[in-house]
VEXRO-787413 format. One record per atom (N, C-alpha, C): residue in one letter; x, y, z; chain; atom name. Coordinates in pm, 1 decimal. Example, Ala and Ser with C-alpha at 12.3 -4.5 7.8 and 13.67 -1.06 7.14 Angstrom:
REM VEXRO-787413
+------+----------+----------+----------+-------+------+
: rest :       c1 :       c2 :       c3 : kette : atom :
+------+----------+----------+----------+-------+------+
:    A :   1319.0 :   -569.0 :    780.0 :     A :    N :
:    A :   1230.0 :   -450.0 :    780.0 :     A :   CA :
:    A :   1320.0 :   -330.0 :    780.0 :     A :    C :
:    S :   1285.0 :   -225.0 :    708.0 :     A :    N :
:    S :   1367.0 :   -106.0 :    714.0 :     A :   CA :
:    S :   1290.0 :      3.0 :    787.0 :     A :    C :
+------+----------+----------+----------+-------+------+
REM end
This chain:
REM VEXRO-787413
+------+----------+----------+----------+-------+------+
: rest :       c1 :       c2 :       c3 : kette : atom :
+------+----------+----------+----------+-------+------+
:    X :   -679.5 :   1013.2 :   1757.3 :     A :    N :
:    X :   -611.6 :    897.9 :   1703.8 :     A :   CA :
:    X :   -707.4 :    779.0 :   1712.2 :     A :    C :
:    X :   -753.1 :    725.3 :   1609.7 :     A :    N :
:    X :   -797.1 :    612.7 :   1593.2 :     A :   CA :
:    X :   -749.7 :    526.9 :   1486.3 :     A :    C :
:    X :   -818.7 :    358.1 :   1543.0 :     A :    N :
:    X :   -773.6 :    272.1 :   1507.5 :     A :   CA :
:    X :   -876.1 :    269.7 :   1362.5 :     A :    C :
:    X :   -851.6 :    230.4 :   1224.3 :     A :    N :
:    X :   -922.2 :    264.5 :   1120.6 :     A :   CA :
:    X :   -975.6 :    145.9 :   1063.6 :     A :    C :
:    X :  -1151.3 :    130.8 :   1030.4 :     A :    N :
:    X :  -1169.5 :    -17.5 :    987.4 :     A :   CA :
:    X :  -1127.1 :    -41.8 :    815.2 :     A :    C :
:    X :  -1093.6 :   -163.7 :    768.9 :     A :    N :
:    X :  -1069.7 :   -158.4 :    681.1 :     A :   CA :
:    X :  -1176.3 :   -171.6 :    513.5 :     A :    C :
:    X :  -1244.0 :   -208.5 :    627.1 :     A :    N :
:    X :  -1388.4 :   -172.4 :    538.9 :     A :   CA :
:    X :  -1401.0 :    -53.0 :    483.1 :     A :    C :
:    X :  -1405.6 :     23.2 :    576.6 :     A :    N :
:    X :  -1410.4 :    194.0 :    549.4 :     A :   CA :
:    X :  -1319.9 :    234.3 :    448.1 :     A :    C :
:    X :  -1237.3 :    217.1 :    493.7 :     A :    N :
:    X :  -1088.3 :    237.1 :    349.1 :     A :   CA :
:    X :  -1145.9 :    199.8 :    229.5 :     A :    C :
:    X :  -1203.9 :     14.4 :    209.6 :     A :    N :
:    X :  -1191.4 :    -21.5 :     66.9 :     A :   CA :
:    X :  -1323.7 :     53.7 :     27.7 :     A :    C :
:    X :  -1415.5 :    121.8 :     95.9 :     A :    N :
:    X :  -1527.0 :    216.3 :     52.0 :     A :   CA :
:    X :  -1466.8 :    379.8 :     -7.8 :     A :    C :
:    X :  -1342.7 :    360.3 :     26.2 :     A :    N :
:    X :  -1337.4 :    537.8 :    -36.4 :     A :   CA :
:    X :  -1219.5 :    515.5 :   -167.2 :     A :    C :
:    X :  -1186.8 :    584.7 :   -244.1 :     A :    N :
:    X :  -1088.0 :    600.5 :   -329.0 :     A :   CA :
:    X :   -962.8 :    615.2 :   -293.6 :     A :    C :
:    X :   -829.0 :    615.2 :   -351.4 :     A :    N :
:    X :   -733.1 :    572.6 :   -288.6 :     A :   CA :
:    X :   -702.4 :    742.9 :   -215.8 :     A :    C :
:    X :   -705.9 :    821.9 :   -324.6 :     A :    N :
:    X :   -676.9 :    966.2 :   -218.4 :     A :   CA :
:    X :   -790.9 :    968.6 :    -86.3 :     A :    C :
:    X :   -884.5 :    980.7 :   -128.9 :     A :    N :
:    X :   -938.2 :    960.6 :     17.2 :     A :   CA :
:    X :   -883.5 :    885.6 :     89.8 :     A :    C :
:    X :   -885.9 :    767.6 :    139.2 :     A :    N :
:    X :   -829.2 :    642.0 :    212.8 :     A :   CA :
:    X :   -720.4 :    681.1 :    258.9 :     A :    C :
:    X :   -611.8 :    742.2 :    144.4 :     A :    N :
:    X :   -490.8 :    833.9 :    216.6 :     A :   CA :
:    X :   -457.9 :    903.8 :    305.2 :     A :    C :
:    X :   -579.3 :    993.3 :    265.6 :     A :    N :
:    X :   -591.6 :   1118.4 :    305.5 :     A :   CA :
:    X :   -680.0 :   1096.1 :    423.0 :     A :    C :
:    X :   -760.1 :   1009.3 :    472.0 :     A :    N :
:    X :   -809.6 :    990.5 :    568.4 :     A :   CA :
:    X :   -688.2 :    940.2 :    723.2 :     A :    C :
:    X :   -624.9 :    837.8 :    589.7 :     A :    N :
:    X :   -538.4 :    781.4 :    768.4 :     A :   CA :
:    X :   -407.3 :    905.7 :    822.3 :     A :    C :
:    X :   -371.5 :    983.1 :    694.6 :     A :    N :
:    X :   -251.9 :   1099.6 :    754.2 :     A :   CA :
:    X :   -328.7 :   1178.0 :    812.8 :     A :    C :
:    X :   -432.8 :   1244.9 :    854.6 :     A :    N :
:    X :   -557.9 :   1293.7 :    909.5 :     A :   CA :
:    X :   -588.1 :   1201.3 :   1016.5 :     A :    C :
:    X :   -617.6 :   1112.9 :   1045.2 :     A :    N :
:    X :   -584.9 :   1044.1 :   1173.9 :     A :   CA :
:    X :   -452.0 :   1017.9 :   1276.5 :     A :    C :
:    X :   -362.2 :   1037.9 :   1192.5 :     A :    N :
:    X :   -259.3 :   1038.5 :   1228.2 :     A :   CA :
:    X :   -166.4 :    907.5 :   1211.1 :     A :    C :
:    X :   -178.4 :    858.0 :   1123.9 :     A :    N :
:    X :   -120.6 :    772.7 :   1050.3 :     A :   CA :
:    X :     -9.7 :    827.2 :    981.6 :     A :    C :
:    X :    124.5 :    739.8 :    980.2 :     A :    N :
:    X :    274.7 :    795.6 :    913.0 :     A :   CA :
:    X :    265.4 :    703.4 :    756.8 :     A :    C :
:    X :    297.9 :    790.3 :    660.0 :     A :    N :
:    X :    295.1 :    730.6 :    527.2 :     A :   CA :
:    X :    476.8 :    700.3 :    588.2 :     A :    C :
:    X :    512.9 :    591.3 :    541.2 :     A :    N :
:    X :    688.3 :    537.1 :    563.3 :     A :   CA :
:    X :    699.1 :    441.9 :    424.3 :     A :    C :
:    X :    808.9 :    458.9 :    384.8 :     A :    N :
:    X :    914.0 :    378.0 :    221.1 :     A :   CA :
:    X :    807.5 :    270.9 :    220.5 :     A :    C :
:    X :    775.1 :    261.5 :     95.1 :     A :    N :
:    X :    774.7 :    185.0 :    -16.7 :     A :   CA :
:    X :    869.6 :     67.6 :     10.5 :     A :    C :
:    X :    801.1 :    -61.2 :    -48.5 :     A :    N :
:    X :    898.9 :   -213.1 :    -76.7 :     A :   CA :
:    X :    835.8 :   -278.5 :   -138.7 :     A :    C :
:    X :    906.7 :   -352.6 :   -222.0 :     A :    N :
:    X :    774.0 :   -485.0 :   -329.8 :     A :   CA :
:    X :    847.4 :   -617.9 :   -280.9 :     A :    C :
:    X :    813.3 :   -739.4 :   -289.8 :     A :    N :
:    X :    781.5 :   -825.1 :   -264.2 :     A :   CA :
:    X :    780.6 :   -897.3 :   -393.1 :     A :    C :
:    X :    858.4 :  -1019.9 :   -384.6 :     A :    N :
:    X :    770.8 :  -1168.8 :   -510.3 :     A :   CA :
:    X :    630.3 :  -1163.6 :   -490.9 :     A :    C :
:    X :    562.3 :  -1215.9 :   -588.5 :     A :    N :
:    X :    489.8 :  -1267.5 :   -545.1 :     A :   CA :
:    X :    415.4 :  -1375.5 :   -605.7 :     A :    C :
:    X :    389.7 :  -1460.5 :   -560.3 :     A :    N :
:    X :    373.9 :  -1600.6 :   -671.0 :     A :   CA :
:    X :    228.2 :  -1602.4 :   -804.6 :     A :    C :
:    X :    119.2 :  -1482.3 :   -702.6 :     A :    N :
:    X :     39.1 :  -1515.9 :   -860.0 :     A :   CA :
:    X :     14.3 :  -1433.1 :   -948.8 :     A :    C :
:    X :     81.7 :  -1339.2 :   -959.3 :     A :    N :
:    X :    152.9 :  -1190.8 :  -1070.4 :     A :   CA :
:    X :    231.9 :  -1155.8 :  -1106.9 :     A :    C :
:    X :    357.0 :  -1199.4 :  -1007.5 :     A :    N :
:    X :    501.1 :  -1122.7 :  -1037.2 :     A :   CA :
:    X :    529.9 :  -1067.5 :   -902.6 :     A :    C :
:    X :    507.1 :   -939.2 :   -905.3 :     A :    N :
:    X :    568.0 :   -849.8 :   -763.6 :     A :   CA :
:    X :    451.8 :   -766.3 :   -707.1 :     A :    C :
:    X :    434.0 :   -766.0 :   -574.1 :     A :    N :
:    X :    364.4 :   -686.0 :   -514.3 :     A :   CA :
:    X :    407.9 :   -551.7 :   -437.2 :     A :    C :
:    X :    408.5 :   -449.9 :   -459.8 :     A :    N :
:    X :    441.4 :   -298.3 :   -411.4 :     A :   CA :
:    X :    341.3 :   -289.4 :   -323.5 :     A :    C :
:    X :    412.6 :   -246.1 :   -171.1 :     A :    N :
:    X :    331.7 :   -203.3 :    -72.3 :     A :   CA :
:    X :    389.5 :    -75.6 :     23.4 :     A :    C :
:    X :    264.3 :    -41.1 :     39.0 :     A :    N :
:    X :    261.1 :    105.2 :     59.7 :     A :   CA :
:    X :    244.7 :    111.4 :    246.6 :     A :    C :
:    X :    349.4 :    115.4 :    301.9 :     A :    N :
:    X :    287.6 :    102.0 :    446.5 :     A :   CA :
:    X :    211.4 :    265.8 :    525.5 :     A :    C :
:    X :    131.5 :    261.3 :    584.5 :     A :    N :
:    X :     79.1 :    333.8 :    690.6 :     A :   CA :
:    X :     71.0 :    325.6 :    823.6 :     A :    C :
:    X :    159.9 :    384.5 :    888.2 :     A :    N :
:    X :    159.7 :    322.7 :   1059.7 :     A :   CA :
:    X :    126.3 :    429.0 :   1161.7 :     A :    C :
:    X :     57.3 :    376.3 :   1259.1 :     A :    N :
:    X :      4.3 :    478.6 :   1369.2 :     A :   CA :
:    X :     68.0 :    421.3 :   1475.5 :     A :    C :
:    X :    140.9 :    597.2 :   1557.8 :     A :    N :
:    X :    241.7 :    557.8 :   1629.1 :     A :   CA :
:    X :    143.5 :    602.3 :   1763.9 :     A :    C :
:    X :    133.3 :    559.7 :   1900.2 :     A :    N :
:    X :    151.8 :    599.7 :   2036.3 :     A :   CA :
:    X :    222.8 :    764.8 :   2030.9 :     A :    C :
:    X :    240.8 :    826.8 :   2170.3 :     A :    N :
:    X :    274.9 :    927.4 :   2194.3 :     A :   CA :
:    X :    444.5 :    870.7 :   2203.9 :     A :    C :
:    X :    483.8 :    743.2 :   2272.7 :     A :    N :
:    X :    607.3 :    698.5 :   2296.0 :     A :   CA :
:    X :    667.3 :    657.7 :   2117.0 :     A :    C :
:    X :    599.3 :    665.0 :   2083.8 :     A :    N :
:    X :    700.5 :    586.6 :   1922.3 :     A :   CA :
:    X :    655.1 :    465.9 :   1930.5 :     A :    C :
:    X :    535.4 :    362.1 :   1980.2 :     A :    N :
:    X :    520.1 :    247.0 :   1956.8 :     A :   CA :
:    X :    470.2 :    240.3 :   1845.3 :     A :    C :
:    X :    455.6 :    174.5 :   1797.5 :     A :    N :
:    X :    334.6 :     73.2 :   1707.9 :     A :   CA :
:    X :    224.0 :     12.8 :   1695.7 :     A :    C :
:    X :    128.6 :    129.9 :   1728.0 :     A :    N :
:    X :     -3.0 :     53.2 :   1742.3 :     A :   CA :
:    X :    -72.9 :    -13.5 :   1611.6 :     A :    C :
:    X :    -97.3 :      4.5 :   1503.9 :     A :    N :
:    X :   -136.0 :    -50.2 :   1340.2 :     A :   CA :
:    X :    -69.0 :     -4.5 :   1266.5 :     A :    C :
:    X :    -41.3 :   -119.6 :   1167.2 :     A :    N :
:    X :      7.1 :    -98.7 :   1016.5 :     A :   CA :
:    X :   -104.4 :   -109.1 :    930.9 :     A :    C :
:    X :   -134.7 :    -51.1 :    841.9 :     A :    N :
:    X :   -207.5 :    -53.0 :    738.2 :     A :   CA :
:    X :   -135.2 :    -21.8 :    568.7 :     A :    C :
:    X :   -176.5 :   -122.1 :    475.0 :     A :    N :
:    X :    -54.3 :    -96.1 :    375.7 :     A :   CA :
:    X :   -196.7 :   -109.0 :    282.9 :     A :    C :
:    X :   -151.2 :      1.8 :    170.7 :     A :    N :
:    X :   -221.3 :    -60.2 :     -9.2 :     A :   CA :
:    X :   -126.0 :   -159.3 :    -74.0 :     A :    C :
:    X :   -162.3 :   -219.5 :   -107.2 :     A :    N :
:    X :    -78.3 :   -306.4 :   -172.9 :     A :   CA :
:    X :   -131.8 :   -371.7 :   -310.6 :     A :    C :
:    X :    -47.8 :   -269.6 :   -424.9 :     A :    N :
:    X :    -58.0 :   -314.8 :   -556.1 :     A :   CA :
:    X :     25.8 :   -434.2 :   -606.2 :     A :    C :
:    X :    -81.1 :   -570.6 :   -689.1 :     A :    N :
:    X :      1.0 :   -651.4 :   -722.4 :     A :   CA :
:    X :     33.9 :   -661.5 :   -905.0 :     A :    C :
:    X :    124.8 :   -649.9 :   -940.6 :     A :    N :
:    X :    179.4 :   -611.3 :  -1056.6 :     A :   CA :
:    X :    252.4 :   -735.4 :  -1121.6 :     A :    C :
:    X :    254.8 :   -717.1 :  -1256.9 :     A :    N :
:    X :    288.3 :   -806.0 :  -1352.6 :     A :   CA :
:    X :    339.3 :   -708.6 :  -1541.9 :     A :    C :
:    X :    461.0 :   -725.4 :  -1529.0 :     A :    N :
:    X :    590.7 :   -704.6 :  -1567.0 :     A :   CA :
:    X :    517.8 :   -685.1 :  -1722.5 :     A :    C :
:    X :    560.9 :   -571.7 :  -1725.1 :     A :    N :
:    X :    438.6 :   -549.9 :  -1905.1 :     A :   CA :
:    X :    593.7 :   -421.6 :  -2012.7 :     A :    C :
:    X :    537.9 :   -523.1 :  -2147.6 :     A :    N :
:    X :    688.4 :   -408.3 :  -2197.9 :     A :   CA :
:    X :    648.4 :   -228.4 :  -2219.1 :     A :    C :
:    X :    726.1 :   -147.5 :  -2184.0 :     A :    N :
:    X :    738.6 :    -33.0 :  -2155.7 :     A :   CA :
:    X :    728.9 :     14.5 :  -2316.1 :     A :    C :
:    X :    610.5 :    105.7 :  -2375.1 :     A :    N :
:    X :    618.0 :    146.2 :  -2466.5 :     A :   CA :
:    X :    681.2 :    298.2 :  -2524.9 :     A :    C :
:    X :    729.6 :    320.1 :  -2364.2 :     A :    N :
:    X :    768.0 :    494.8 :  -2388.1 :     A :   CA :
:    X :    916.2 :    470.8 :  -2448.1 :     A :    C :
:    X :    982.7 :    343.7 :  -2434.4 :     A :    N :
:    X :   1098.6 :    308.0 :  -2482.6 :     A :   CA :
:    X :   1136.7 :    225.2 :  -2583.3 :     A :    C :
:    X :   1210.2 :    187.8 :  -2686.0 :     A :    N :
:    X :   1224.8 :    136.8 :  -2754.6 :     A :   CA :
:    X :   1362.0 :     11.0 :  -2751.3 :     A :    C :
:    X :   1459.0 :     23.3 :  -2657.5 :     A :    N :
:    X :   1465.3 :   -119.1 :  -2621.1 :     A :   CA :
:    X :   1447.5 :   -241.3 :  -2587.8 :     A :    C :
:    X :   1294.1 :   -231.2 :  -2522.8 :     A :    N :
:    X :   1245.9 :   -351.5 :  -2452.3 :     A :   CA :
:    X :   1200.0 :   -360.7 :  -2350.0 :     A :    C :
:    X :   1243.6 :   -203.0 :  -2286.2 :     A :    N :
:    X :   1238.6 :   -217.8 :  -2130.4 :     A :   CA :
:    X :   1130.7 :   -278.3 :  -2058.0 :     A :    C :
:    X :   1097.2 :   -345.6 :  -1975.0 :     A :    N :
:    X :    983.1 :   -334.4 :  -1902.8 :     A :   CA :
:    X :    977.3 :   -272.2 :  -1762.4 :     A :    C :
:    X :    839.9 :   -220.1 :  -1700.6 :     A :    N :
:    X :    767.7 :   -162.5 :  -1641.7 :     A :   CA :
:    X :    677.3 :   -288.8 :  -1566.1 :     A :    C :
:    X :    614.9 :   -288.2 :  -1469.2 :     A :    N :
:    X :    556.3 :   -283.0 :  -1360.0 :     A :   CA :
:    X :    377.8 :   -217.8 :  -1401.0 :     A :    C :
:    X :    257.2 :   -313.4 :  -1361.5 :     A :    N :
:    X :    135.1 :   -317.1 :  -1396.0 :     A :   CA :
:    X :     63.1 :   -336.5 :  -1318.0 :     A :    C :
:    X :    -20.4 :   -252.9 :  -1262.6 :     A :    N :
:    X :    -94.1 :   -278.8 :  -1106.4 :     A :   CA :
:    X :   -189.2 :   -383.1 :  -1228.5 :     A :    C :
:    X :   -222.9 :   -507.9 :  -1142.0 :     A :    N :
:    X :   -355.0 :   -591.2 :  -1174.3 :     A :   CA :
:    X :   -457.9 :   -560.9 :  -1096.2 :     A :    C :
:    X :   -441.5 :   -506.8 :   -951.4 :     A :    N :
:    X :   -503.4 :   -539.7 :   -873.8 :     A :   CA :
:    X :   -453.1 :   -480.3 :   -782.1 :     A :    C :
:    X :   -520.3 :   -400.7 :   -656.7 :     A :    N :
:    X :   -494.7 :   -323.8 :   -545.5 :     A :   CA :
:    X :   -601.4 :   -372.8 :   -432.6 :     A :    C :
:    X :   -510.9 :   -327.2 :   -341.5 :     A :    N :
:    X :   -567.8 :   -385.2 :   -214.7 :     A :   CA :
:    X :   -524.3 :   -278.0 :   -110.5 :     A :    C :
:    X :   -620.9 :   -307.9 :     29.2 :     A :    N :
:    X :   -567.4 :   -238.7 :    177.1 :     A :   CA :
:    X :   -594.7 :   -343.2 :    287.9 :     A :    C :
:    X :   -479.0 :   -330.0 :    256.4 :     A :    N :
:    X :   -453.7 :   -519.6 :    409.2 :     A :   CA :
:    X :   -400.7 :   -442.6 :    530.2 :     A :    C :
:    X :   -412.1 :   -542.1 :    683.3 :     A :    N :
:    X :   -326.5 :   -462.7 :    753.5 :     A :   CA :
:    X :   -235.7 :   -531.3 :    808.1 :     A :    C :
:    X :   -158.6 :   -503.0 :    877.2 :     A :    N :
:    X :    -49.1 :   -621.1 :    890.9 :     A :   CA :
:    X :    -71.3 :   -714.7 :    962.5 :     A :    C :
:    X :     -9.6 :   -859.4 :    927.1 :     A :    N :
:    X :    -18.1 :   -971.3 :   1018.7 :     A :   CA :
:    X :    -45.0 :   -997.9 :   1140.1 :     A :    C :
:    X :     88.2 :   -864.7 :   1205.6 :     A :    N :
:    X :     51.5 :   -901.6 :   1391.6 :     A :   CA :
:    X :     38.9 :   -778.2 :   1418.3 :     A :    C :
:    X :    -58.3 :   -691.7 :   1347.4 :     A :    N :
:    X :   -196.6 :   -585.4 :   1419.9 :     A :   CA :
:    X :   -147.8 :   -509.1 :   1356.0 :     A :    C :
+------+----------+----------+----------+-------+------+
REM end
């Protein structure tokens, strides 16, 4: 179990990077998006590494920020969701 730099992550592709922290022992856990003021909505992907007790030692999330684009597989109007931009942040308080 180690703690993972995030450097390292934004050096590999997203399956790698994945596939590296569930291999460390990192828990992939739900999906949530977020406002966000300079795209629209941000979808983030959390990764957390637990202790032997169930603590919380790091979060690590990808986090795609998206902007609301019309859906062409449909013909009402619908819109869909547009990664601009991806990221691997880790959380605020560790």
């Amino acid at each position: 179990m180690a703690i993972l730099s995030l450097a390292f992550l934004k050096s590999l592709s997203y399956t790698g990077a994945r596939n590296l922290l569930l291999q460390e022992g990192y828990v992939e856990e739900a999906e949530f998006e977020e406002p966000d003021a300079s795209c629209g909505r941000k979808f983030r992907y959390p990764y957390v590494l637990y202790d032997s007790r169930k603590r919380k030692i790091d979060c690590i999330y990808y986090t795609e920020y998206c902007v609301p684009v019309m859906d062409v597989s449909y013909t009402d109007g619908r819109m869909t969701w547009e990664a601009v931009r991806e990221e691997w942040t880790r959380n605020k308080d560790g």
